[in-house]
C-alpha atoms as an extended CHARMM CRD file, in Angstrom:
* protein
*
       185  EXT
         1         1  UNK       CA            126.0940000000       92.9690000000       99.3120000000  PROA      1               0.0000000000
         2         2  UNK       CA            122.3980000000       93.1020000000       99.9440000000  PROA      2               0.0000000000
         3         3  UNK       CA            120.5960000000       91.9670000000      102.5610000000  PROA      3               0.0000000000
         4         4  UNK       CA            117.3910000000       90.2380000000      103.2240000000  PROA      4               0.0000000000
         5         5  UNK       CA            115.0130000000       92.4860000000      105.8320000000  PROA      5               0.0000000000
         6         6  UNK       CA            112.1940000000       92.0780000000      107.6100000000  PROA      6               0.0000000000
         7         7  UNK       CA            110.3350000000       94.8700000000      108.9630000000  PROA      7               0.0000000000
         8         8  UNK       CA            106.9940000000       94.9520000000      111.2460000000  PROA      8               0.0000000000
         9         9  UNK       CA            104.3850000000       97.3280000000      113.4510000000  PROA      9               0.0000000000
        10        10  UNK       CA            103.4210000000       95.6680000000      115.7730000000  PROA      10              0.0000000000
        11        11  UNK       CA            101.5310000000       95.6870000000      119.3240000000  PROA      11              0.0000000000
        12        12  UNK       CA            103.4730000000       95.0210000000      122.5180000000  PROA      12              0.0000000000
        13        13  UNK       CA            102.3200000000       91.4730000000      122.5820000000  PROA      13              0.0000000000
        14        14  UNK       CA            104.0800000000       91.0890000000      119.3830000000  PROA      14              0.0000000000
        15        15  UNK       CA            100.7990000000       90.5070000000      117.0220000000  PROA      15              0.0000000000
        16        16  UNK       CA            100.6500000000       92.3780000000      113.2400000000  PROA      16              0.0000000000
        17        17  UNK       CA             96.3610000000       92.2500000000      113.7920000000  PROA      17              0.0000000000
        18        18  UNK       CA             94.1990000000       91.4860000000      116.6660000000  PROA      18              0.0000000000
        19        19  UNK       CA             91.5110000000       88.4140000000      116.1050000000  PROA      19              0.0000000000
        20        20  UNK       CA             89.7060000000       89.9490000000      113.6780000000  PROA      20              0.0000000000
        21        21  UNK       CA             92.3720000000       91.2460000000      111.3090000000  PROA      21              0.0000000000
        22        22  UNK       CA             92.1680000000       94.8820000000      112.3760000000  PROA      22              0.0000000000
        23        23  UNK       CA             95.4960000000       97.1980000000      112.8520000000  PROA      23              0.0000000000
        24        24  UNK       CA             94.2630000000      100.0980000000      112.7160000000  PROA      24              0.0000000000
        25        25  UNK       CA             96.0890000000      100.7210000000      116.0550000000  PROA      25              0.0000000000
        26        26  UNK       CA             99.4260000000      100.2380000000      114.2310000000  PROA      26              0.0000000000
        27        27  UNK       CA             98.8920000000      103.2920000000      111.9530000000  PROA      27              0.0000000000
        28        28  UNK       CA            101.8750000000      105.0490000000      112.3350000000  PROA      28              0.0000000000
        29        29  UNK       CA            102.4860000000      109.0900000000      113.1660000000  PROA      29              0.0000000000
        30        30  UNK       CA            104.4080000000      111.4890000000      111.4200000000  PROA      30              0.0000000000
        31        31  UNK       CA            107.5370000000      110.7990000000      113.7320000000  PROA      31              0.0000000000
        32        32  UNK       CA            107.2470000000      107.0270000000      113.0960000000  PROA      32              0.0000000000
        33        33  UNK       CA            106.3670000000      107.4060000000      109.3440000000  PROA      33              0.0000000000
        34        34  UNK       CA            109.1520000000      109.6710000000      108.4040000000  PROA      34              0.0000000000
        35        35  UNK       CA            111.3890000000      106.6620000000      110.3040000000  PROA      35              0.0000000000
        36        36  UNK       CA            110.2970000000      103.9440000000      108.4180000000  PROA      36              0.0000000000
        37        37  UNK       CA            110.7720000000      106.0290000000      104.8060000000  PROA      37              0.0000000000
        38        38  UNK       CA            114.2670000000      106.4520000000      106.1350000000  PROA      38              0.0000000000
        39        39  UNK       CA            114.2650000000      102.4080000000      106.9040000000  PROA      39              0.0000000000
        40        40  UNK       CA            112.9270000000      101.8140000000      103.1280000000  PROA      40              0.0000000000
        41        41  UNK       CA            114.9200000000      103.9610000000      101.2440000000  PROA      41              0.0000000000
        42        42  UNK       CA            118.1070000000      101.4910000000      100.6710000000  PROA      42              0.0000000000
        43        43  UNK       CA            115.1450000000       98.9080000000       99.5770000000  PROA      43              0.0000000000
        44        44  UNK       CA            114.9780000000       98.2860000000       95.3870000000  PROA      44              0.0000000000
        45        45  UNK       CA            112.7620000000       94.9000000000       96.2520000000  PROA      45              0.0000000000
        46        46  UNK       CA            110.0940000000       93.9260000000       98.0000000000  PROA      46              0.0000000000
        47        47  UNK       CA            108.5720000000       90.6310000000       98.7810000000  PROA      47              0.0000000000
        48        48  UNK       CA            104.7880000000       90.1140000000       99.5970000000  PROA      48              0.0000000000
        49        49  UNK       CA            102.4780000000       87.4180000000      100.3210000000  PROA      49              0.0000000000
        50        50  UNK       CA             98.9740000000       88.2850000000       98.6960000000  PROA      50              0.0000000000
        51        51  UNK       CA             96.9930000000       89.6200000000      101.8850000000  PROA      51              0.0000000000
        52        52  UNK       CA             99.8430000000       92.4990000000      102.2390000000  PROA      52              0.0000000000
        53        53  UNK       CA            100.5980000000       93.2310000000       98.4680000000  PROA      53              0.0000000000
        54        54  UNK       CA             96.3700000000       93.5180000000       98.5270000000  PROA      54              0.0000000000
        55        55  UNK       CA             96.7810000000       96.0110000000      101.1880000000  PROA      55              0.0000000000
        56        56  UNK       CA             99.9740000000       97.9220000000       99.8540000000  PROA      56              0.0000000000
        57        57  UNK       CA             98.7980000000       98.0620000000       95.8020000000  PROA      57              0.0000000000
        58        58  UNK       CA             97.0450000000      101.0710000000       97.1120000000  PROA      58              0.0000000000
        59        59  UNK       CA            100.1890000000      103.2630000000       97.3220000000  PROA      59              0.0000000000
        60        60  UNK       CA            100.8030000000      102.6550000000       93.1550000000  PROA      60              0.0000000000
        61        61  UNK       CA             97.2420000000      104.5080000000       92.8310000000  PROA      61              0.0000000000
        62        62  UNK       CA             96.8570000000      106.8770000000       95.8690000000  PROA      62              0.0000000000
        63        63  UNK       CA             96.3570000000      110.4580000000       95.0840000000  PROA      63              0.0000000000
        64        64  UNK       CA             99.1350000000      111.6620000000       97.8010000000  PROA      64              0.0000000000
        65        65  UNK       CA             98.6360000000      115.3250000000       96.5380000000  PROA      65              0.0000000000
        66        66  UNK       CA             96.5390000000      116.1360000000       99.1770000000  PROA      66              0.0000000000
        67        67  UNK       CA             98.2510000000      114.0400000000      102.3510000000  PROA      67              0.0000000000
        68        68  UNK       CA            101.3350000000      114.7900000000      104.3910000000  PROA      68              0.0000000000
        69        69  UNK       CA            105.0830000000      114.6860000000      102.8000000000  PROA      69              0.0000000000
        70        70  UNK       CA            105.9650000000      111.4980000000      105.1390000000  PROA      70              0.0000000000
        71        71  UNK       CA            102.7870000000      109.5850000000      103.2970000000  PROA      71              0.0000000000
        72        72  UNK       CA            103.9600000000      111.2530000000       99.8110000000  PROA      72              0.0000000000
        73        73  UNK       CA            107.6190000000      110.6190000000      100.4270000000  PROA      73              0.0000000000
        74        74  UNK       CA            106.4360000000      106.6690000000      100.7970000000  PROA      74              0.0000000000
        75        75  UNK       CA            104.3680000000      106.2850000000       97.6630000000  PROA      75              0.0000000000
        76        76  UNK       CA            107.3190000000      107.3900000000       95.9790000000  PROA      76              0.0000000000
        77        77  UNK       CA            109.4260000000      104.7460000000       97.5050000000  PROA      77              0.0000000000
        78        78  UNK       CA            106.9030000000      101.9440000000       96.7700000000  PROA      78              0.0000000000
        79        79  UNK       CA            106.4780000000      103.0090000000       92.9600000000  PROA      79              0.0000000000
        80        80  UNK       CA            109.9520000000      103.0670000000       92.6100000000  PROA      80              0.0000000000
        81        81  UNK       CA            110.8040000000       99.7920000000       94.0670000000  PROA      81              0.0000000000
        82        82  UNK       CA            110.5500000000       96.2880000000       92.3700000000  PROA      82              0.0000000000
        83        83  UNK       CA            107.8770000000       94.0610000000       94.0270000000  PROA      83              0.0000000000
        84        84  UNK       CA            107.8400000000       90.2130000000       93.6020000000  PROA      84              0.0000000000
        85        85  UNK       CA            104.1460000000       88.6650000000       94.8990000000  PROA      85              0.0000000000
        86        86  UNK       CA            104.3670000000       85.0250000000       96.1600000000  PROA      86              0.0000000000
        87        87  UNK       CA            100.4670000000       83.3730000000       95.9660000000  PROA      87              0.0000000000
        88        88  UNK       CA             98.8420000000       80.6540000000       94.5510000000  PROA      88              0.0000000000
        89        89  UNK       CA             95.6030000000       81.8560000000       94.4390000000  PROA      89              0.0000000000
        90        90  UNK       CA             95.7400000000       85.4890000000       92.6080000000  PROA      90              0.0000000000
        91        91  UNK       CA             95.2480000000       85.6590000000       89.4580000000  PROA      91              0.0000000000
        92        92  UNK       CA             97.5060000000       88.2670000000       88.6590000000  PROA      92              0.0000000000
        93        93  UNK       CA             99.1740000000       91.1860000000       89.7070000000  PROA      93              0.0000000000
        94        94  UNK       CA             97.7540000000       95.0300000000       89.3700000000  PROA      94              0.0000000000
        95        95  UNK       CA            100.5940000000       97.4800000000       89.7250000000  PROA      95              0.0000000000
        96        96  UNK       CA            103.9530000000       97.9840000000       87.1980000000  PROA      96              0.0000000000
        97        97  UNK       CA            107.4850000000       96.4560000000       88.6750000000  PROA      97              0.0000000000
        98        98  UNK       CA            105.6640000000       93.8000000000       89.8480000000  PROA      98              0.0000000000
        99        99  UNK       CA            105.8820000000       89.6510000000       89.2940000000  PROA      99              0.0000000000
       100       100  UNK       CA            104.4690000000       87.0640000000       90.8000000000  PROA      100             0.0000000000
       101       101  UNK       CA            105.3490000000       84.0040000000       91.7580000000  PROA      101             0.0000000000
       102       102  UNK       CA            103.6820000000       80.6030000000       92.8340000000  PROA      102             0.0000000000
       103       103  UNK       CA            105.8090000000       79.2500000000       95.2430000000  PROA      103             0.0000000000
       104       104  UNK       CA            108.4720000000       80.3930000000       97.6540000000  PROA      104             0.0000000000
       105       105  UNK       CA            111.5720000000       79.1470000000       96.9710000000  PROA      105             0.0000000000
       106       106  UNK       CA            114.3110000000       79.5850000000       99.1170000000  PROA      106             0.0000000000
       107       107  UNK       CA            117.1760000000       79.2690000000       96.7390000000  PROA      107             0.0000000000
       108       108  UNK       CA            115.4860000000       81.4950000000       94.3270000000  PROA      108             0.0000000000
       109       109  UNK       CA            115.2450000000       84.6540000000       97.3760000000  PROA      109             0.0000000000
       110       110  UNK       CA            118.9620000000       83.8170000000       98.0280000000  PROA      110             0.0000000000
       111       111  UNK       CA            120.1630000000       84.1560000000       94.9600000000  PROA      111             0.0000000000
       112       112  UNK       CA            117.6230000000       87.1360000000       94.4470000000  PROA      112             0.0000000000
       113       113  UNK       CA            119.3250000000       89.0580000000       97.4540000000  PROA      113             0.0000000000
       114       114  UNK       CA            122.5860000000       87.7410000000       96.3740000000  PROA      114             0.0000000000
       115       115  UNK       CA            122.4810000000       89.5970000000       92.8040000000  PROA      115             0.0000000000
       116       116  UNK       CA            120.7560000000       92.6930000000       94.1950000000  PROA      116             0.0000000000
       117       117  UNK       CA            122.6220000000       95.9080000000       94.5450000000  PROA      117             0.0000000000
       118       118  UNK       CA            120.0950000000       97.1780000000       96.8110000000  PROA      118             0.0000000000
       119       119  UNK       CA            118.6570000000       95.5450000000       99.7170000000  PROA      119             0.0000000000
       120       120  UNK       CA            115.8950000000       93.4420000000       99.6350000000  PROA      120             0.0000000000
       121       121  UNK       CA            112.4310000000       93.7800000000      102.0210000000  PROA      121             0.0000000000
       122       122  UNK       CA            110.2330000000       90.5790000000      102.8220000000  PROA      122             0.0000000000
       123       123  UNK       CA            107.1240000000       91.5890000000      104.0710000000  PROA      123             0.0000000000
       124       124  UNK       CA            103.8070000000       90.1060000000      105.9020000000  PROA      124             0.0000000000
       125       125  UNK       CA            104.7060000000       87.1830000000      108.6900000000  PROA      125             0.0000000000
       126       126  UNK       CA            103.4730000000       84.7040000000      106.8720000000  PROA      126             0.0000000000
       127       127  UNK       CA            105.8500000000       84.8550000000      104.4630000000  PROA      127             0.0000000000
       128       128  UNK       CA            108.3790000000       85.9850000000      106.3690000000  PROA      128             0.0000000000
       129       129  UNK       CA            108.4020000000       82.5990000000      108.6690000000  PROA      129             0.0000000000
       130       130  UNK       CA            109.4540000000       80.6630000000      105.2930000000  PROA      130             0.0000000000
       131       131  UNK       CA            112.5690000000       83.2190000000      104.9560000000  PROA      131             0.0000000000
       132       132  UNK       CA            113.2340000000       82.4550000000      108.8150000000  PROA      132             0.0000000000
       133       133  UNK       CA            113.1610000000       78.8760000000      109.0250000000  PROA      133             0.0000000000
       134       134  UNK       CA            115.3840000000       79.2300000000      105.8300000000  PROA      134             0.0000000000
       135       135  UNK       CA            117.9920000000       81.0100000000      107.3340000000  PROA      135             0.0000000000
       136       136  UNK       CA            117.2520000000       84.2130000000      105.0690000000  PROA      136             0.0000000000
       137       137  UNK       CA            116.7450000000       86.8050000000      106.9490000000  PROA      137             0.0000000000
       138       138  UNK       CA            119.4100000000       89.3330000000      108.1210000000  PROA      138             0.0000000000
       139       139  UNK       CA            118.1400000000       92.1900000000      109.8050000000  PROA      139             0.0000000000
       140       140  UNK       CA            114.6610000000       92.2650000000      111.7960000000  PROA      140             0.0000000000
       141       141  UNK       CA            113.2050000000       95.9810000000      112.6840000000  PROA      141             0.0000000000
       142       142  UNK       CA            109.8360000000       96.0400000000      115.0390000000  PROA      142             0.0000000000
       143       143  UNK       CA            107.9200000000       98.6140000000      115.3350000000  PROA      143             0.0000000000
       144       144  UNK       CA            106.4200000000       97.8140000000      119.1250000000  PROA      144             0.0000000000
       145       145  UNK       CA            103.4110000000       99.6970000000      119.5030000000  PROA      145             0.0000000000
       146       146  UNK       CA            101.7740000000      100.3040000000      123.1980000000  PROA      146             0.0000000000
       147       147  UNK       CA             98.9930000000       97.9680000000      122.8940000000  PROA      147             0.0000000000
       148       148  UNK       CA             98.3210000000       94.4450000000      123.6420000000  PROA      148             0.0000000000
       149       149  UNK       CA             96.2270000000       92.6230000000      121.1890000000  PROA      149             0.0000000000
       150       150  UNK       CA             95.6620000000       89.6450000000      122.4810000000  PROA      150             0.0000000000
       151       151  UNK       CA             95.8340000000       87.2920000000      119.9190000000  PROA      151             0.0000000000
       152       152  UNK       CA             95.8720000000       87.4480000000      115.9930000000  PROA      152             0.0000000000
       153       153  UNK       CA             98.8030000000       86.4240000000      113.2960000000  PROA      153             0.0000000000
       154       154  UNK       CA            101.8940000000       86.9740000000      115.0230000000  PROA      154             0.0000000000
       155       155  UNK       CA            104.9880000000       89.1020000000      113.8170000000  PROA      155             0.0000000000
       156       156  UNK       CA            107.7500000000       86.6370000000      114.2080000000  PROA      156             0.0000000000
       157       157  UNK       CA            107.2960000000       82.7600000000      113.2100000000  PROA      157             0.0000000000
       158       158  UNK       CA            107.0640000000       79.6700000000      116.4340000000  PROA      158             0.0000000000
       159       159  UNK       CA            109.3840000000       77.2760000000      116.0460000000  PROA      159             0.0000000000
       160       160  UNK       CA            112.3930000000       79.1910000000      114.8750000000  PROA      160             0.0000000000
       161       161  UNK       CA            115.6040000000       79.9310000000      116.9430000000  PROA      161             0.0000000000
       162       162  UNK       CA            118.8290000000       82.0870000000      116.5820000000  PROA      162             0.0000000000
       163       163  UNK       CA            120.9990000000       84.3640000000      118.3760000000  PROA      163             0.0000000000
       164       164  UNK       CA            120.0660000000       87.7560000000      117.4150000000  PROA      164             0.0000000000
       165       165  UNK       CA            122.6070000000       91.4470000000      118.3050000000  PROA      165             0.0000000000
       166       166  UNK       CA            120.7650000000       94.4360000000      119.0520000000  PROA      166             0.0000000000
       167       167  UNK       CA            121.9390000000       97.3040000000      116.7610000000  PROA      167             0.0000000000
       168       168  UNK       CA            119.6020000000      100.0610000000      117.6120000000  PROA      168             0.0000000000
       169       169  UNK       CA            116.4190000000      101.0370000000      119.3280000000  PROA      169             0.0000000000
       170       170  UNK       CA            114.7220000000      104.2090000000      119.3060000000  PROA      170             0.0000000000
       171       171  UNK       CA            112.0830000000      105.7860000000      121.0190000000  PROA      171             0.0000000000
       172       172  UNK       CA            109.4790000000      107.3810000000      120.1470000000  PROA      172             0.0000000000
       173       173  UNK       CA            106.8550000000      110.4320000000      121.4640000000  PROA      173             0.0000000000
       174       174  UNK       CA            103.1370000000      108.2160000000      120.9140000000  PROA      174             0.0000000000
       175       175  UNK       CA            105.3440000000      105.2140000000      122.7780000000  PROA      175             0.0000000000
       176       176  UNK       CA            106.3580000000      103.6620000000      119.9130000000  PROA      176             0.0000000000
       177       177  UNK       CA            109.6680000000      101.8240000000      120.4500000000  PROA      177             0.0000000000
       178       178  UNK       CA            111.7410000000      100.7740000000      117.2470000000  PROA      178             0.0000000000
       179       179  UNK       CA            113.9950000000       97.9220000000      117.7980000000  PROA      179             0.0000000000
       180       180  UNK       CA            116.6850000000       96.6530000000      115.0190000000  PROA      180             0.0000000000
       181       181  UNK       CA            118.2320000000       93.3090000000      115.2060000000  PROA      181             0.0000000000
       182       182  UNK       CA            120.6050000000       91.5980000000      113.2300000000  PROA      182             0.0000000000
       183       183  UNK       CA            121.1350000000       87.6530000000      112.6920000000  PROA      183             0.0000000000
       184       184  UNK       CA            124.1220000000       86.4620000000      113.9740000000  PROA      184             0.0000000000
       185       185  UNK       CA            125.0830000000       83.9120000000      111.8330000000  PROA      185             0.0000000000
């Protein structure tokens, strides 16, 4: 069965962007790159909210001939996948395996991850909070990178609660610590 995941880089303090939208700091390395490829491979879906498909459509169009295998190896991954777009306010969608949708329904993603044979990402916090406070979610990977931000939009939704099990953190050489967590339901 597939399950719903949510992945993030994020700074210490737990924050996807400082205050004025930058993460530039979050960039990953080689080491933490390669990782994450690893982390996406079992995905055949992902799920965006506009402001992160905006920022990901890039990968369907990016000349990787000239950049390092990690960066190639993930354009692959993202062409290859299916992508569903959840926003009210674009007009359409720009790259192939790719729908959009107006409204986040719950039911709908449940049954999406429910029929999939592969599992199924849901990316961008915003989003993500809906899939929380709907019980969705079943595995959580942060990417905790040695900064504190300060202040921004914030990896992991306020006003949810649930017991969580640790199933494995890794270190990394820039600092980076990788932490995977899985919904106890």
């Amino acid at each position: 069965m597939a399950r719903l995941v949510f992945a993030s880089l994020t700074s210490l303090d737990l924050y996807v962007n400082d205050v004025h939208g930058d993460f530039q700091w979050a960039e990953p390395d080689a080491e933490v790159h390669a990782f994450v490829n690893d982390l996406e491979r079992p995905i055949g879906t992902y799920l965006y909210g506009r402001r992160l498909y905006e920022i990901m459509e890039v990968w369907e169009t990016m000349d990787t001939s000239g950049e390092p295998p990690e960066m190639r190896d993930y354009a692959q991954l993202w062409r290859e996948a299916d992508k569903v777009v959840y926003s009210t306010t674009l007009p359409d969608v720009t790259t192939p395996r790719t729908r959009l949708e107006r409204a986040f329904d719950p039911d709908v993603v449940r049954a999406l991850v429910e029929a999939a044979d592969r599992d199924v990402s849901i990316g961008g916090p915003t989003l993500a909070a809906s899939a929380f406070a709907a019980g969705l979610i079943d595995d959580v990977h942060l990417f905790l990178n040695p900064v504190m931000v300060g202040g921004g939009t914030r990896a992991l939704p306020d006003g949810v609660s649930g017991d969580l099990e640790l199933v494995d953190e890794r270190r990394f050489a820039n600092g980076v610590v990788h932490l995977h967590h899985r919904i106890r339901r």
